[in-house]
C-alpha positions, 0 to 999 in steps of 0.5 A: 536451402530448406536447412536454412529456412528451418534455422531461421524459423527457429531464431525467430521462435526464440527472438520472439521468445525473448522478446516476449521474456524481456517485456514481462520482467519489465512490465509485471514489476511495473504492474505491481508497483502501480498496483501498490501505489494504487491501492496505498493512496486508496486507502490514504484517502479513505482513512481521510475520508474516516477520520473527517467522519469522526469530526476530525479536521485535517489541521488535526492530524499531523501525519497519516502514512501508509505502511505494510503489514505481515502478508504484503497487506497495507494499514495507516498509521495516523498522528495527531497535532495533540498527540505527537508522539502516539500512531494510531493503527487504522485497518480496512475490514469488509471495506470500512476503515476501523482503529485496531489500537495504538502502534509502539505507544511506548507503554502509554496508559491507553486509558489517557489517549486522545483519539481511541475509538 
């Protein structure tokens, strides 16, 4: 009888381990992933926010998109209405957004660009 008690001690050790198992693959993912959408709507709303600081208007912009960069780190992409076919790299660095240059410009000469800062 004792034998059987310590078998069935054991099954819910690992009944419980499994189940503790099962949760975390599920819900670390989860995490993760509402962490990113977090932070890249953060950072969306914050370029927003810089750019309407700048003077512009959101008629003005045509596209911002929130991108990964090298490092799993986050940067924005911005596209202005006169300007189709330039994206204007923006960064966050000690919590201010800052234009760090164009991105794949297509060799434009910077010096005819809209928007730099």
């Amino acid at each position: 009888m004792e034998h059987n008690q310590v078998i069935s001690k054991k099954m819910k050790f690992i009944a419980v381990g499994m189940i503790v198992l099962l949760l975390l693959t599920i819900l670390v993912p989860l995490g993760l992933f509402g962490l990113y959408k977090y932070n890249a709507h953060a950072l969306k709303r914050d370029t927003f926010d810089h750019l309407s600081n700048e003077g512009y208007s959101r008629n003005e912009i045509r596209n911002v998109e929130v991108v990964f960069k090298e490092g799993a780190l986050l940067s924005t992409l911005v596209e202005f209405v006169d300007e189709p076919h330039v994206q204007y790299w923006y960064d966050e660095r000690e919590g201010q957004i800052v234009q760090i240059g164009t991105y794949d410009s297509n060799g434009l000469n910077e010096m005819k660009l809209r928007h730099l800062e």
